[in-house]
DRENDO-1510 file (C-alpha; in Angstrom, 1 decimal, always signed):
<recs>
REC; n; res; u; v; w
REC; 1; UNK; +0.0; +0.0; +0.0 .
REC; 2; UNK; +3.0; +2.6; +0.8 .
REC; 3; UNK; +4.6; +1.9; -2.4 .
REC; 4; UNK; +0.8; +2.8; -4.8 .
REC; 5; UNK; +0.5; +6.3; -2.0 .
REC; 6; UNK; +4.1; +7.3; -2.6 .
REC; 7; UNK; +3.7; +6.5; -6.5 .
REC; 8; UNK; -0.1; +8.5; -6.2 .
REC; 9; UNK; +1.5; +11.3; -4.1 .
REC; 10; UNK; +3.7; +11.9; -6.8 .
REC; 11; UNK; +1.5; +11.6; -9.9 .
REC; 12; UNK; -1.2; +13.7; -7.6 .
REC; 13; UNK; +1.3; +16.6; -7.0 .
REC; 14; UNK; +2.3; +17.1; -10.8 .
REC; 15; UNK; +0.2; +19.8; -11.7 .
REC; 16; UNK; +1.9; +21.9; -9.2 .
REC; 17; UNK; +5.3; +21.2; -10.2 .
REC; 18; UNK; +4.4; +21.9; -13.9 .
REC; 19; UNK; +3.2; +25.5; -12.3 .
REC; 20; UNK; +6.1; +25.5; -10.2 .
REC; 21; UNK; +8.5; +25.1; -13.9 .
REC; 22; UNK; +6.4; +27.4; -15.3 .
REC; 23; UNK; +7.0; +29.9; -12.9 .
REC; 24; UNK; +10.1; +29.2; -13.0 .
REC; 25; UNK; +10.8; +29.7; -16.8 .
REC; 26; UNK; +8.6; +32.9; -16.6 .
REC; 27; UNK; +11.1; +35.0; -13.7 .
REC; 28; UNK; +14.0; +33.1; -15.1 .
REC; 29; UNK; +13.4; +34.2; -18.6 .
REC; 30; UNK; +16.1; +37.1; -19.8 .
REC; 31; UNK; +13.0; +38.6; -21.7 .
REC; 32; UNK; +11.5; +39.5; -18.5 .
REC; 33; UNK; +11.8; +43.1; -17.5 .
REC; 34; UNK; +11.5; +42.2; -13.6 .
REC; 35; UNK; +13.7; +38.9; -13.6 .
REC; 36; UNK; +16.5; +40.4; -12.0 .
REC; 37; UNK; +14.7; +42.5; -9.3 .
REC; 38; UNK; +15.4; +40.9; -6.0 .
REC; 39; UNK; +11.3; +39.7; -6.3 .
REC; 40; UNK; +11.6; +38.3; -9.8 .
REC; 41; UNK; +15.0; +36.7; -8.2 .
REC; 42; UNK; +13.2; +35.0; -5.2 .
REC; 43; UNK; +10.1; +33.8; -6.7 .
REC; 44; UNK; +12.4; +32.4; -9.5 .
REC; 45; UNK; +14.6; +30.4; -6.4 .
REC; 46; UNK; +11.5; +29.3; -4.9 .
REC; 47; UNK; +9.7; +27.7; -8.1 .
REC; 48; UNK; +13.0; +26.1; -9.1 .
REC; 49; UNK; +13.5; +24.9; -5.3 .
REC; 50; UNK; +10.0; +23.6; -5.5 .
REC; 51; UNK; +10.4; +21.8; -8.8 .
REC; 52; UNK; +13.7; +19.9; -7.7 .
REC; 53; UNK; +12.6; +18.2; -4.9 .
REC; 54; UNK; +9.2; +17.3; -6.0 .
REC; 55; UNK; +10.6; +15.7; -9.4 .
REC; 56; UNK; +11.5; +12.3; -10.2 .
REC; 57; UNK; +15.1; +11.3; -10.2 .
REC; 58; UNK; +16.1; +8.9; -12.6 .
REC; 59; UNK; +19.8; +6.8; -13.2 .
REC; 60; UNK; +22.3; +9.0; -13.5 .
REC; 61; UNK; +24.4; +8.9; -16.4 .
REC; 62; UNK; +28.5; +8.0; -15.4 .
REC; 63; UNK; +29.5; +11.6; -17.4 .
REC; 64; UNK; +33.6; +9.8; -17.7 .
REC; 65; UNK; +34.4; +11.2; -21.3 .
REC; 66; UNK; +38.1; +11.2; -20.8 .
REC; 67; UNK; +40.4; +10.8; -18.3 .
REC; 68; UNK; +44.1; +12.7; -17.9 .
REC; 69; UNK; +47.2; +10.1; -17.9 .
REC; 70; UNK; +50.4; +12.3; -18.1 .
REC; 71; UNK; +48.8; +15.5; -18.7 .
REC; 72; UNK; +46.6; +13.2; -22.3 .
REC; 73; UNK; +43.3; +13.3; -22.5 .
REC; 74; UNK; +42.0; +9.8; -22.7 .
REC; 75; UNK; +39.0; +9.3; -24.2 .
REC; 76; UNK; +37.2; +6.5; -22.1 .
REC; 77; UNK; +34.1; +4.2; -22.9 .
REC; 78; UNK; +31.8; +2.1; -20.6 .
REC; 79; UNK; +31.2; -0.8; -22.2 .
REC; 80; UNK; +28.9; -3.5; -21.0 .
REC; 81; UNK; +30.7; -7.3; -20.8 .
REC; 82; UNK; +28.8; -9.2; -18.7 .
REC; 83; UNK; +25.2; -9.2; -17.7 .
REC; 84; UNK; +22.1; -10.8; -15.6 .
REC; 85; UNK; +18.6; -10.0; -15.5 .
REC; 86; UNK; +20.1; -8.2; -11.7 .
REC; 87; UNK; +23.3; -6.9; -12.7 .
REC; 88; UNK; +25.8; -5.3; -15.5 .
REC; 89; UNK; +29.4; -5.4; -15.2 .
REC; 90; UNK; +30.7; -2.4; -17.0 .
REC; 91; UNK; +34.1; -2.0; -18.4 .
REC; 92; UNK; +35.6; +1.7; -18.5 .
REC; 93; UNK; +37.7; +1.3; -21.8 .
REC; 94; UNK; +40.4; +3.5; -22.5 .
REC; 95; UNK; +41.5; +4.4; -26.0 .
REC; 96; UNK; +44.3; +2.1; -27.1 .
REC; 97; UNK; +46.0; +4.8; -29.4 .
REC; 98; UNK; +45.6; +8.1; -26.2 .
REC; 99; UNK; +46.9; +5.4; -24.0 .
REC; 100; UNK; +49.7; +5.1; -26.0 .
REC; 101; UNK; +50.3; +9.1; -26.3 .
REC; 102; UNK; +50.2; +9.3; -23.1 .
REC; 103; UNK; +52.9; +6.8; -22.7 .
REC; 104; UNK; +51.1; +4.1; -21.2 .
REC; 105; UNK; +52.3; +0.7; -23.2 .
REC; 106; UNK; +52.2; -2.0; -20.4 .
REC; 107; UNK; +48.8; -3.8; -19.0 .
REC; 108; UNK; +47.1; -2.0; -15.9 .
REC; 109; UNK; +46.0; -4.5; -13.1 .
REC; 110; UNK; +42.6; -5.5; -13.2 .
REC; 111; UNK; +40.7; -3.7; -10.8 .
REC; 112; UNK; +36.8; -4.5; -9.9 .
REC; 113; UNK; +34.8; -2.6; -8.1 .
REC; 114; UNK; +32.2; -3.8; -6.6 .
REC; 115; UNK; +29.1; -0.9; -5.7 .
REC; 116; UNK; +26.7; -1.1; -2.6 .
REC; 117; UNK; +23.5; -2.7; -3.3 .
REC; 118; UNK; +22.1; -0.3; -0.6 .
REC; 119; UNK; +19.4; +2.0; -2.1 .
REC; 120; UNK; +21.9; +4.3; -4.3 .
REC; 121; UNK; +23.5; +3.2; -8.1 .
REC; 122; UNK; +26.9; +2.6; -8.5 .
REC; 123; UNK; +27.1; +5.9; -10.4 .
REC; 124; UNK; +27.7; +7.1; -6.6 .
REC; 125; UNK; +31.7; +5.7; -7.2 .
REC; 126; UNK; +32.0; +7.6; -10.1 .
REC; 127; UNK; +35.1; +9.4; -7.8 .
REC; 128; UNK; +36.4; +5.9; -7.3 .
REC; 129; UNK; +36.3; +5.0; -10.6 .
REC; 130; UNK; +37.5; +8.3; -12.0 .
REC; 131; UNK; +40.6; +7.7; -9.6 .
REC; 132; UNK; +41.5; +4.6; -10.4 .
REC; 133; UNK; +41.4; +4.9; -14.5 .
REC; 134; UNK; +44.8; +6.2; -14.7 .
REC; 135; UNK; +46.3; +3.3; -13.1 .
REC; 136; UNK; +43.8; +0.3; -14.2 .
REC; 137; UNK; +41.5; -1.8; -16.1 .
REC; 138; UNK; +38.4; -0.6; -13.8 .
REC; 139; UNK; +35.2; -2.7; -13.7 .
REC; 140; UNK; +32.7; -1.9; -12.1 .
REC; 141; UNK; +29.3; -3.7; -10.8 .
REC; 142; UNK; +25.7; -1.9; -11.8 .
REC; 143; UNK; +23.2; -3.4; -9.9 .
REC; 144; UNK; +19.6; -3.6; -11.2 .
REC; 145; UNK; +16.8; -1.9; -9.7 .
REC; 146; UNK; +14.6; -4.7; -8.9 .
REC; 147; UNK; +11.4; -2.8; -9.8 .
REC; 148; UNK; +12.3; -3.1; -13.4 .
REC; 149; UNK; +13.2; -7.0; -13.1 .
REC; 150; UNK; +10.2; -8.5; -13.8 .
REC; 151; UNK; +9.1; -11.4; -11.4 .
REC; 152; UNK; +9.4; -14.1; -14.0 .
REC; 153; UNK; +13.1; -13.6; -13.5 .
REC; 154; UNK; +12.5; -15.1; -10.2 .
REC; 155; UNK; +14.4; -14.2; -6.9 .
REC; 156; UNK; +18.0; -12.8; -5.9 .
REC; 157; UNK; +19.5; -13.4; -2.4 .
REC; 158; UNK; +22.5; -13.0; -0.6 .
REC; 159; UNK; +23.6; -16.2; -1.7 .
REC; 160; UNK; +23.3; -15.3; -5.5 .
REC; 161; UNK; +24.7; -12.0; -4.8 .
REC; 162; UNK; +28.1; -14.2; -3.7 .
REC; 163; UNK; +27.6; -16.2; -7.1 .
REC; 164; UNK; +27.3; -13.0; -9.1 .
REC; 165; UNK; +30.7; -11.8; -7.3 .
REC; 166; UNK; +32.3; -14.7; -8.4 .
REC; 167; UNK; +30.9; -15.2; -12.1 .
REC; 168; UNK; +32.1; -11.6; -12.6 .
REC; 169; UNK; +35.7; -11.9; -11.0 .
REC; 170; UNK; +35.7; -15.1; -13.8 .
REC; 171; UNK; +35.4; -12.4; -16.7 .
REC; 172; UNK; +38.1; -10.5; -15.2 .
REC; 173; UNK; +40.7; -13.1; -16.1 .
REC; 174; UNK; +43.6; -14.6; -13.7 .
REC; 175; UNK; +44.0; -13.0; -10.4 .
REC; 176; UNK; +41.8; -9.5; -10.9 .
REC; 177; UNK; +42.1; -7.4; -8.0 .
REC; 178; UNK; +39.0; -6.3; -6.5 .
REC; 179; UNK; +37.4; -3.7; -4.2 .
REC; 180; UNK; +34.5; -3.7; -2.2 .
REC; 181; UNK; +32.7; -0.5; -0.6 .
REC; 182; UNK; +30.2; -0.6; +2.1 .
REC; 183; UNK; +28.0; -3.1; +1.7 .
REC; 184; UNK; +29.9; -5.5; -0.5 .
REC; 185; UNK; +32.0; -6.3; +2.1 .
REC; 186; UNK; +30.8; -9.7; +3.8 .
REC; 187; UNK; +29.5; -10.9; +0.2 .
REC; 188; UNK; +32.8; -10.2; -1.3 .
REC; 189; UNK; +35.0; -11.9; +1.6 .
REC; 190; UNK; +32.5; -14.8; +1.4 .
REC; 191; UNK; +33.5; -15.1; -2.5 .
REC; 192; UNK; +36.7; -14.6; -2.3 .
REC; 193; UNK; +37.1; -17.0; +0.4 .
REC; 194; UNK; +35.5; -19.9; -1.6 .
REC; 195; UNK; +37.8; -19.5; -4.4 .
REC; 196; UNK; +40.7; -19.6; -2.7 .
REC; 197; UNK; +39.8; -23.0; -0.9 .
REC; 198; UNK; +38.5; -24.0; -4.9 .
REC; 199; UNK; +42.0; -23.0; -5.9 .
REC; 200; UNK; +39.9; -20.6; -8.4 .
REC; 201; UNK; +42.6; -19.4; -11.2 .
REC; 202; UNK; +40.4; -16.2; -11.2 .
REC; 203; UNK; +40.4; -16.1; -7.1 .
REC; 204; UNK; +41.6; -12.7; -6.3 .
REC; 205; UNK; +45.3; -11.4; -6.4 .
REC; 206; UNK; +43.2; -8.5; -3.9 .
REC; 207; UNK; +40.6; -7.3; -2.5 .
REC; 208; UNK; +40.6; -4.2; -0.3 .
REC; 209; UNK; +37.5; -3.2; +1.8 .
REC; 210; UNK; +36.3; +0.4; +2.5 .
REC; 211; UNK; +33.8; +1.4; +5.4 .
REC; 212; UNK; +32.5; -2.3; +4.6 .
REC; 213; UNK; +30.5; -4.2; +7.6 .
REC; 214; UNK; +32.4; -7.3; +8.3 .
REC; 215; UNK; +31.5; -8.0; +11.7 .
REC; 216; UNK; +29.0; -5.3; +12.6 .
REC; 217; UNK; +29.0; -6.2; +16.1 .
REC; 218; UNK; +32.1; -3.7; +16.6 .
REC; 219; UNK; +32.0; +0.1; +17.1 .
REC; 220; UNK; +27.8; -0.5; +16.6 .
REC; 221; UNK; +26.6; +2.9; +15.1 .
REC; 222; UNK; +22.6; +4.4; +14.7 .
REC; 223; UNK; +21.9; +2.0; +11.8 .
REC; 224; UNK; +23.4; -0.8; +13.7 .
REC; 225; UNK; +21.9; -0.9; +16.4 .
REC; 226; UNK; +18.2; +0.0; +15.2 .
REC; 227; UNK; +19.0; -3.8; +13.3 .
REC; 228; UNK; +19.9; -5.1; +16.2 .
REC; 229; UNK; +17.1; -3.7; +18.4 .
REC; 230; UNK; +14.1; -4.4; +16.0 .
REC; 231; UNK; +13.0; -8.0; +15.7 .
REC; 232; UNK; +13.1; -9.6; +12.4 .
REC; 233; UNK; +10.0; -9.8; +12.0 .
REC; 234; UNK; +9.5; -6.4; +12.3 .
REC; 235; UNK; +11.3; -5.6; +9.1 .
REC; 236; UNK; +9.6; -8.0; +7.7 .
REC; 237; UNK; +6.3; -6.1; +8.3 .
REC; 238; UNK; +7.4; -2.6; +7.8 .
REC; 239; UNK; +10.3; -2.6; +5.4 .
REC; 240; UNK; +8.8; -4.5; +2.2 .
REC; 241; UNK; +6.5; -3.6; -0.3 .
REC; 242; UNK; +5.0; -4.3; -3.2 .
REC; 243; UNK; +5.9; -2.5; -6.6 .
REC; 244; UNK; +2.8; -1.4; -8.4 .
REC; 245; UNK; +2.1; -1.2; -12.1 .
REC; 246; UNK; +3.1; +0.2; -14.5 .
REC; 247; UNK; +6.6; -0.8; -13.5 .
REC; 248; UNK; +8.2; -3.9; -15.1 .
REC; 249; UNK; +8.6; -5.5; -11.7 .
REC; 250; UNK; +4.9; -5.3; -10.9 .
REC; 251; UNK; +4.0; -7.6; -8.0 .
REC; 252; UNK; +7.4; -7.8; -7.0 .
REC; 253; UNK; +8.5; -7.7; -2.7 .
REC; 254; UNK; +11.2; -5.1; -2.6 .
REC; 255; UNK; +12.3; -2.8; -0.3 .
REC; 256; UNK; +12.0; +0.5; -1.7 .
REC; 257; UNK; +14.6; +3.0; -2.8 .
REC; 258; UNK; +12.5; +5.9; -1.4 .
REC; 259; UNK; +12.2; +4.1; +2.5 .
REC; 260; UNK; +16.2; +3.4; +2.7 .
REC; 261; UNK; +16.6; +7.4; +1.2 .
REC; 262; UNK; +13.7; +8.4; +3.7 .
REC; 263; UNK; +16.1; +6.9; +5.9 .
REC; 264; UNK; +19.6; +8.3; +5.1 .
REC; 265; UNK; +17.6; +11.7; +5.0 .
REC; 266; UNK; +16.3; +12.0; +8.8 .
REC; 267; UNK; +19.6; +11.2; +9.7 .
REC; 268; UNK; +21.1; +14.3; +8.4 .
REC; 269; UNK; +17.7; +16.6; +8.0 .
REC; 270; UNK; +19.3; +19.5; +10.1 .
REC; 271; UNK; +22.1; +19.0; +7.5 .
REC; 272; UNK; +20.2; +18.8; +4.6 .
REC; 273; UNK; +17.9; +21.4; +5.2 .
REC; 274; UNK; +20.3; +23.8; +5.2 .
REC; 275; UNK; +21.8; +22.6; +2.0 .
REC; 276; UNK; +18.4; +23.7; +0.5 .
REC; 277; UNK; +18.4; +26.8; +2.1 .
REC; 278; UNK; +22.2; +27.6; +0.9 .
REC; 279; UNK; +20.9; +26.8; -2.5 .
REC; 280; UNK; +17.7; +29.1; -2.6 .
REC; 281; UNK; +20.4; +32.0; -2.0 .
REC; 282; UNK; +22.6; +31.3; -4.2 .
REC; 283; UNK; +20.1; +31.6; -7.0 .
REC; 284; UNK; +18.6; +34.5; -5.3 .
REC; 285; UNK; +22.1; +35.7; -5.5 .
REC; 286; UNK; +23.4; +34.7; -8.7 .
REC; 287; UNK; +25.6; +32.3; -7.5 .
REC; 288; UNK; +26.1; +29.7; -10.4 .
REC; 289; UNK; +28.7; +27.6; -9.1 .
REC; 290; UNK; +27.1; +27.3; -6.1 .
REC; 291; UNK; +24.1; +26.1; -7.3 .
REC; 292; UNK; +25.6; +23.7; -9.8 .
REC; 293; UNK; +27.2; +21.8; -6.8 .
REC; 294; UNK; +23.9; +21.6; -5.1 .
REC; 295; UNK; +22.3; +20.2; -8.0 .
REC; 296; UNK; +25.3; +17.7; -8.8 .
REC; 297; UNK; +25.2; +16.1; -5.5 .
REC; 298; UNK; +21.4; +16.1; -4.9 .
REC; 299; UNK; +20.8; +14.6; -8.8 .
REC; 300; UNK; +23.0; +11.6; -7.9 .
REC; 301; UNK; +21.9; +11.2; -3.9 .
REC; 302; UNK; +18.2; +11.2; -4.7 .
REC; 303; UNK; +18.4; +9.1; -7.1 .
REC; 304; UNK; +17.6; +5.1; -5.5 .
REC; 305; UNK; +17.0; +1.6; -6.1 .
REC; 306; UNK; +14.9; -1.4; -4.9 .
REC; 307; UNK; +16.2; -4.2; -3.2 .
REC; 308; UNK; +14.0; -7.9; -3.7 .
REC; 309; UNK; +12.7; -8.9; -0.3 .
REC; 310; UNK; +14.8; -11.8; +0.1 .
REC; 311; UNK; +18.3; -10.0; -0.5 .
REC; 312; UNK; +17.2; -7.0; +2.0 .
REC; 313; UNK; +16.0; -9.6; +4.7 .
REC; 314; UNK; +18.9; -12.1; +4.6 .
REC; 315; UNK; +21.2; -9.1; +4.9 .
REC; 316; UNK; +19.5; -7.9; +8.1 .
REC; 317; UNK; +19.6; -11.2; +8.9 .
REC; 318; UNK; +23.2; -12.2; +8.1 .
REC; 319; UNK; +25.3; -9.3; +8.6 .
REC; 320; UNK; +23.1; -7.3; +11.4 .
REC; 321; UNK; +21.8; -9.6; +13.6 .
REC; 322; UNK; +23.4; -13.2; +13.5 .
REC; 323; UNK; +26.6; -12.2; +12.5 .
REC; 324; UNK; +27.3; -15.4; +10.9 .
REC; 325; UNK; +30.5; -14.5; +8.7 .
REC; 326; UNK; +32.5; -13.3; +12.0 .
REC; 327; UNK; +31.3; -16.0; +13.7 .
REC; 328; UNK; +32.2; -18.7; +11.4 .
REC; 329; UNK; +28.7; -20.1; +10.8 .
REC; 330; UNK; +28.2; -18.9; +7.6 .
REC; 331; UNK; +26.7; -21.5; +5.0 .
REC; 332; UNK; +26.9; -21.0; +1.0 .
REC; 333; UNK; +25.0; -23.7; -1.2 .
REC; 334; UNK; +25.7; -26.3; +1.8 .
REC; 335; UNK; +29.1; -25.3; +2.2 .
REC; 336; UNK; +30.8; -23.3; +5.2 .
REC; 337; UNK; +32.3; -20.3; +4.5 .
REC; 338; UNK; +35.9; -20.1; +6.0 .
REC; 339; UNK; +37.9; -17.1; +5.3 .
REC; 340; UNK; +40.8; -19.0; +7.3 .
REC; 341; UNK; +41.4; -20.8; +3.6 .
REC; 342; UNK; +42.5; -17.3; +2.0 .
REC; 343; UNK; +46.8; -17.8; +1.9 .
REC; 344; UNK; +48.0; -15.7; -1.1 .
REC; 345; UNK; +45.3; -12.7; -1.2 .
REC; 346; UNK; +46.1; -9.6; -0.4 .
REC; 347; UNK; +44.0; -7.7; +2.8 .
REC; 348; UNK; +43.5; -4.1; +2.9 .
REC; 349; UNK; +40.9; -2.3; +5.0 .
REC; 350; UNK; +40.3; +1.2; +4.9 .
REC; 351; UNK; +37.9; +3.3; +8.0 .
REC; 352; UNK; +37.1; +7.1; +8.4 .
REC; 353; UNK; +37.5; +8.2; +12.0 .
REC; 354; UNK; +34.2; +9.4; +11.7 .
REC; 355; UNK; +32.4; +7.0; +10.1 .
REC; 356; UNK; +28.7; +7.1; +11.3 .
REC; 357; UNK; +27.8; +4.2; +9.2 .
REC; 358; UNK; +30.5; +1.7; +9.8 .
REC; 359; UNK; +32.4; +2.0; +12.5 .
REC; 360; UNK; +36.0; +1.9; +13.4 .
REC; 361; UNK; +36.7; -1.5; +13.9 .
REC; 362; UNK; +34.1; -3.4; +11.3 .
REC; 363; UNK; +36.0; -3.3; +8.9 .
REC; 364; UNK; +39.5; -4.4; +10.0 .
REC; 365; UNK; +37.6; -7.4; +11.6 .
REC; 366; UNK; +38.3; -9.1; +8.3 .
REC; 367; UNK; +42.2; -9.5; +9.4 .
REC; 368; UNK; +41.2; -11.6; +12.2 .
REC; 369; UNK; +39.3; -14.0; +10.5 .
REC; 370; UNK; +41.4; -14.1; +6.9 .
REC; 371; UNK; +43.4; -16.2; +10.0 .
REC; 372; UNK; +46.0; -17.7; +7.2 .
REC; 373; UNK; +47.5; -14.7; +5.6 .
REC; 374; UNK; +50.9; -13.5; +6.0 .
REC; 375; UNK; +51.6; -10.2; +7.4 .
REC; 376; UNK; +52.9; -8.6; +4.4 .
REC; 377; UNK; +49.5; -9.5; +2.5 .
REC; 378; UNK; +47.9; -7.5; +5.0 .
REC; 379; UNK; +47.1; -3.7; +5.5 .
REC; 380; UNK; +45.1; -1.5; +7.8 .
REC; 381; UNK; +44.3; +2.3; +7.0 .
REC; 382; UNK; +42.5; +4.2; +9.4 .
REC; 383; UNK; +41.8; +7.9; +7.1 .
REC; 384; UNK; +41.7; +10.5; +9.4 .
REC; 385; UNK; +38.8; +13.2; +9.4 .
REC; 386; UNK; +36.4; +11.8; +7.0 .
REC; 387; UNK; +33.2; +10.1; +7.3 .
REC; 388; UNK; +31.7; +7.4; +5.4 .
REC; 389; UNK; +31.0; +8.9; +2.2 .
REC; 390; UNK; +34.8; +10.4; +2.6 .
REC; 391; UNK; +36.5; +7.0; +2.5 .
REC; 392; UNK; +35.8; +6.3; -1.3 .
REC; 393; UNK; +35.1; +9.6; -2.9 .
REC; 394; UNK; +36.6; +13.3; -2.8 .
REC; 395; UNK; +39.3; +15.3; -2.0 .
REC; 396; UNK; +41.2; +13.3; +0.4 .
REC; 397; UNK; +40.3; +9.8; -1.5 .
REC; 398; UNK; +41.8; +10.7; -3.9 .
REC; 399; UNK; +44.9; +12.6; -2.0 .
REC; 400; UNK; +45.9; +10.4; +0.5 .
REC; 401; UNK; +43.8; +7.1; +0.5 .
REC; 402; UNK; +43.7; +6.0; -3.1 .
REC; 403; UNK; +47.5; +6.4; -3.5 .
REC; 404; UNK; +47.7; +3.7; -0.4 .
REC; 405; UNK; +45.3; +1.6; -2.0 .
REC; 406; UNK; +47.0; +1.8; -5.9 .
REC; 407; UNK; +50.6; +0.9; -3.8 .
REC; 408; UNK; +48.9; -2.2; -2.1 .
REC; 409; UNK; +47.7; -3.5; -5.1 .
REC; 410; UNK; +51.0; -3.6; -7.2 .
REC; 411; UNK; +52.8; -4.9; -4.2 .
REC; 412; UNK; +50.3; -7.7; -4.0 .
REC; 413; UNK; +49.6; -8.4; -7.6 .
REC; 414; UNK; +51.4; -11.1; -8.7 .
REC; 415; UNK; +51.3; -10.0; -12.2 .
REC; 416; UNK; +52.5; -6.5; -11.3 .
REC; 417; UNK; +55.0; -7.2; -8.3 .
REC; 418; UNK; +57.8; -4.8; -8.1 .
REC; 419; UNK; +56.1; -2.2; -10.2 .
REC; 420; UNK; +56.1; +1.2; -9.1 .
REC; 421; UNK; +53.3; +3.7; -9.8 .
</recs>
């Protein structure tokens, strides 16, 4: 029923937005005498304030044209090379003959980057990706949003969220690195720890893990402990809906983009009120640049995804309230999971200090159990000063943690083993 009111909500509330654009074209119009009196200024703010938060946000595009490698422009291409009815692994080619301009004439390692299947696309690592194109062959995973799956595709779990990991890692070749943020995390250590006890050529050579949930009994934060403190059930009753026509996924279970976003929201409101308010004076005050930042970051955080039922449940279930990968009790297709069998892949974990989503502590609780692995395949990075969002996009990502994270994976690579960056 909550999914049909949102969807009528927004179809009910459309012939104000269209007055709201119209408004807005009319006292943003340059053939409008009063447009840039401080009236024609403010009602121009408030109809284009209106209009943007009322609207629909769709995918975002990935907007990677080119990429600078030694001061070349190279032109880059996403390219589709593997797909499901729940997922698309996307290739970020590089032109051959500006790769070669730019003096670039040796293979990259193989890097794949696996994106949360949390409520946001993966176009929210398009900072990661852009980072790590100069030095790699970057994949990346784009998760379906199950509303458009139709349900004669059947179901996707946390179990065939592990099989996707590993299909994909097969495409990548011999010993791909790979990189899981958020999310990913107990999926991808689960994966990764039943190839190496399969002696899997394609296992990887290493997998790094940001902000990622590995044993979320550590450091609990606010979203931690509300799955520890509910009952299952209760998620079960209050967190899953069912998609309504027309959308392909009609009659679906899923747990909506717009309740996890509703979520993330009234975490930050304070903070994101006043994002809105800094916006509606910067158009009052002519302040393009200002805006245009408001509007980059709000097209790609409003913009969500469906989970099915089942993945969204056995993930509470799994990683929030039994902890079963941490505790060693974790079963895949009848098998046990043991990340004790990982000997010869590299371990890197990276935290923010401040980190309100997973804290200090969750992640570097893969060290523990990866029980087998040398010392020199391992490496903890705790990035000072940033939050969650901060440990795999902006300013200091790409200053001081990337650089760390590119230097781990040569010296673990077998492949690329005494290169230097």
């Amino acid at each position: 029923m909550l999914y049909a009111l949102h969807e009528a909500s927004f179809y009910a509330s459309t012939p104000m937005r269209l007055a709201a654009r119209a408004a807005r074209d009319f006292w943003g119009s340059p053939l409008n005498p009063a447009a840039n009196t401080e009236l024609g200024r403010r009602l121009y703010a408030g109809a284009d304030l209106f209009s943007n938060v009322t609207r629909r946000y769709g995918k975002p595009d990935w907007r990677i044209d080119t990429v600078k490698i030694n001061d070349v422009d190279v032109r880059v291409r996403p390219t589709v090379v593997w797909q499901s009815p729940w997922a698309r692994l996307i290739q970020f080619d590089r032109d051959m003959a500006d790769m070669r301009r730019a003096g670039k004439f040796e293979l990259d390692p193989a890097v794949l980057i696996v994106a949360p299947l949390s409520g946001h696309y993966a176009t929210l690592l398009r900072g990661t990706v852009e980072a790590f194109l100069p030095d790699h062959a970057v994949f990346i995973v784009d998760w379906q949003n199950a509303r458009e799956v139709s349900v004669l595709q059947g179901r996707f779990d946390f179990h065939d969220y592990i099989d996707h990991i590993r299909d994909m890692l097969r495409v990548l070749g011999p010993r791909p690195n790979v990189l899981a943020v958020c999310q990913p995390g107990p999926p991808v250590l689960a994966a990764a720890a039943l190839m190496a006890e399969d002696g899997d050529p394609s296992r990887p050579a290493s997998m790094t893990f940001m902000g990622s949930p590995i044993d979320a009994r550590l450091s609990p934060t606010v979203t931690n402990n509300l799955a520890e403190e509910k009952p299952f059930t209760w998620f079960q009753s209050n967190m899953i809906y069912t998609v309504p026509a027309p959308y392909p996924g009609m009659g679906r279970r899923v747990y909506p983009g717009f309740v996890q976003l509703a979520s993330f929201m009234s975490m930050n409101a304070d903070k994101h009120q006043e994002a809105h308010r800094r916006y509606f004076n910067s158009l009052v005050e002519g302040d393009g640049d200002g805006a245009d930042k408001h509007l980059e970051f709000y097209d790609e955080y409003l913009s969500v995804l469906d989970l099915t039922e089942e993945f969204y449940l056995q993930t509470i279930d799994i990683v929030f309230q039994r902890h079963l990968l941490p505790k060693g009790e974790l079963m895949h297709r009848g098998r046990k999971v043991d990340p004790g069998a990982i000997t010869d892949i590299g371990l890197m974990t990276v935290e923010g200090e401040k980190d309100d989503i997973s804290g200090i502590g969750q992640t570097q609780a893969a060290h523990d159990l990866c029980s087998s692995l040398p010392a020199d395949l391992k490496e903890d990075y705790v990035q000072p000063g940033v939050g969650h969002y901060g440990v795999f996009n902006g300013r200091r990502f790409r200053e001081e943690i990337y650089p760390k994270v590119r230097d781990f994976i040569l010296r673990t690579d077998p492949n690329f083993a005494g290169k230097k960056a």
